[in-house]
Residue, then its C-alpha position, 0 to 999 in steps of 0.5 A: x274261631x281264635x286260639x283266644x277265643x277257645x282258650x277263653x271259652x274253656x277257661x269259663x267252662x272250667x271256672x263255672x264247673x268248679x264254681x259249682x254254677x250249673x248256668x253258667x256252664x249251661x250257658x256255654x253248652x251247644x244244644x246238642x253238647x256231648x260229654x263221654x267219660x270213655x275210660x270204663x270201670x270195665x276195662x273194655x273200649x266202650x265208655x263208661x259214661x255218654x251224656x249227650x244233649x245240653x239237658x242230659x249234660x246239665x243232669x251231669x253238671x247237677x249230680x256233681x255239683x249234689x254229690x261234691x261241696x269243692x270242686x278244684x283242678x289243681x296245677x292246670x295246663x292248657x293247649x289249644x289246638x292248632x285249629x283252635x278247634x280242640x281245647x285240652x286241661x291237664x290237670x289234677x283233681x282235688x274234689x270233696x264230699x263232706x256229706x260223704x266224708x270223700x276226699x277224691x283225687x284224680x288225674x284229668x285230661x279233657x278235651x274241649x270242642x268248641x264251635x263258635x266259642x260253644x262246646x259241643x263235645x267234651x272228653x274227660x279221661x281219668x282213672x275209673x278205678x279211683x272214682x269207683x272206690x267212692x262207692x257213691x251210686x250213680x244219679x239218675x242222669x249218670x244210670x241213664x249215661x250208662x245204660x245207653 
């Protein structure tokens, strides 16, 4: 695979999360996609949250696009791996839930594993605590994130 190729990959991930189009990531995911949230609430190395499998990813995706109305990353930076193999988004989140009144804002980075312009595995680190002071309980896909 191709520094394009991936870049190009992530960049559609990225706009069909934000699109708030299940499918379209859906489209994108290997068939045993994995997303780990690694930094936890508790302070401890274990993760906080671990989706894996497309459908379990997908339960991700869903409870997103339930909870939130705008999905933004702000001031994007990306950098594909020298193997073309990782892609990597900095960026910063801007993120609102009118049902809730929520405006949430984090920092991100992900990492992006792709093969054969699939993602296989994603890595999405940001601040546990600014996501914990929502107060908004966890979808049934996220209990079972965590609870594995």
């Amino acid at each position: 695979m191709d520094h394009e190729t991936a870049l190009n990959t992530a960049k559609r991930f990225f706009a069909a999360f934000e699109g708030r189009d299940p499918e379209g990531v859906r489209a994108l995911l290997s068939p045993e996609a994995n997303v780990t949230i690694p930094l936890s609430i508790a302070g401890t190395p274990a993760p906080w949250y671990v989706f894996d499998g497309r459908e379990h990813v997908m339960g991700y995706i869903d409870s997103v696009v339930a909870k939130f109305d705008r999905v933004a990353f702000l001031d994007k930076v990306y950098t594909v791996s020298a193997d073309a193999g990782s892609v990597f988004l900095q960026a910063n989140g801007d993120i609102l839930s009118t049902a809730e009144q929520l405006v949430y804002r984090n920092v991100y980075v992900f990492r992006i594993d792709i093969e054969d312009a699939r993602i296989v595995k994603v890595w999405e680190y940001a601040n546990p605590v600014a996501y914990a002071n929502l107060g908004i309980e966890n979808s049934e896909a996220e209990a079972a994130a965590q609870a594995r």
